[in-house]
C-alpha positions in Angstrom: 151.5 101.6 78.4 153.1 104.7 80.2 155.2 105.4 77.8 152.6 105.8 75.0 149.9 107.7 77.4 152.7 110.1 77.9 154.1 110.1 74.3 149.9 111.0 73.3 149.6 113.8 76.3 152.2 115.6 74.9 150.8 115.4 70.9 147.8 117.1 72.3 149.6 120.6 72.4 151.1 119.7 68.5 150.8 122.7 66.3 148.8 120.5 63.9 145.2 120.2 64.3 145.7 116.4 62.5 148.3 115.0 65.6 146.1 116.7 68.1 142.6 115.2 67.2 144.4 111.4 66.7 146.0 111.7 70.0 142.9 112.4 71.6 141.0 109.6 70.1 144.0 107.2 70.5 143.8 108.2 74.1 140.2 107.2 74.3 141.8 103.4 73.6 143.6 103.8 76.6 140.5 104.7 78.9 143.1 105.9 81.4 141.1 108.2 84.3 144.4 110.5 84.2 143.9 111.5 80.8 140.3 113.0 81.6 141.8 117.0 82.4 143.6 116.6 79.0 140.9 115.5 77.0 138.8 118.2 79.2 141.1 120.9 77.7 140.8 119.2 74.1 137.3 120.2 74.7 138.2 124.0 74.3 140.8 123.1 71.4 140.2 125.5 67.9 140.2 122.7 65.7 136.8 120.8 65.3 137.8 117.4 65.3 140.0 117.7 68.4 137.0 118.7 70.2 135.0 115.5 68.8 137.7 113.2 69.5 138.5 114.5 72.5 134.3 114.4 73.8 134.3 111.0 72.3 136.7 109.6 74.1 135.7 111.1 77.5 132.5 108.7 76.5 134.7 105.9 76.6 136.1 106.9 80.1 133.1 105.2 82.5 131.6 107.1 85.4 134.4 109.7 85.1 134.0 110.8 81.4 130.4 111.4 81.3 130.5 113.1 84.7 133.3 115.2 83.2 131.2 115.8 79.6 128.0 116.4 81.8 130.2 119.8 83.3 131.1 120.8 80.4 127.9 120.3 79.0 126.2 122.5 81.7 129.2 124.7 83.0 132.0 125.6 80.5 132.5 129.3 79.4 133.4 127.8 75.9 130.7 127.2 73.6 132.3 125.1 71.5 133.3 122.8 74.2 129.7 122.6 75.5 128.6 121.7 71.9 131.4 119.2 71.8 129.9 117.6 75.3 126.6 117.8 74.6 127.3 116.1 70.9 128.6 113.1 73.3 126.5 112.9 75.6 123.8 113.2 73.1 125.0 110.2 71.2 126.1 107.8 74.3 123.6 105.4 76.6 125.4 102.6 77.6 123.5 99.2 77.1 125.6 96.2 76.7 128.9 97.9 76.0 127.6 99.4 72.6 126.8 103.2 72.5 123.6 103.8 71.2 121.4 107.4 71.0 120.4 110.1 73.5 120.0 113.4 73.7 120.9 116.0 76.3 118.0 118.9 76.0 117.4 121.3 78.8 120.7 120.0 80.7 119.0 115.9 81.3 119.9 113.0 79.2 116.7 111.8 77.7 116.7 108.4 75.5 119.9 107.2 76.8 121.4 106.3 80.6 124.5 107.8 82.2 
């Protein structure tokens, strides 16, 4: 719902690492496409998990997501944010709905599909 996607956006800027990284996999439920530039910026977040959650659910997000991991991956000034997109993208090859293994090496997906 609206209310809920709005309710998670703004638990991604908590002071607590905890609420930040279970918004950010609760938003990857929602699959919404507006939610990508948040999760983006979760990318960057201190906190480990946050980053995970938040690369995780940018997997979950389609066409968008993984074209938003993949410049991360390749582009962001944060390292910790590439390692978080390159972790996903690493792990994610959609065949039949189920994410199974890749691996991102040189900047190409290799085992896995897009």
């Amino acid at each position: 719902s609206r209310a809920a996607k709005e309710i998670l956006i703004r638990l991604m800027v908590a002071p607590e690492w905890e609420v930040r990284a279970q918004a950010a996999r609760a938003l990857g439920y929602l699959s919404s496409p507006d939610t990508a530039g948040i999760l983006v910026q979760g990318l960057r977040d201190r906190s480990f998990w946050v980053r995970r959650n938040s690369s995780l659910s940018l997997a979950t997000m389609g066409d968008l997501g993984r074209a938003s991991l993949q410049d991360a991956a390749l582009t962001d000034s944060d390292r910790f944010a590439r390692d978080a997109a390159r972790d996903a993208l690493g792990r994610l090859s959609v065949n039949g709905g189920a994410l199974t293994g890749g691996k991102l090496t040189g900047g190409k997906l290799t085992g896995g599909k897009l």
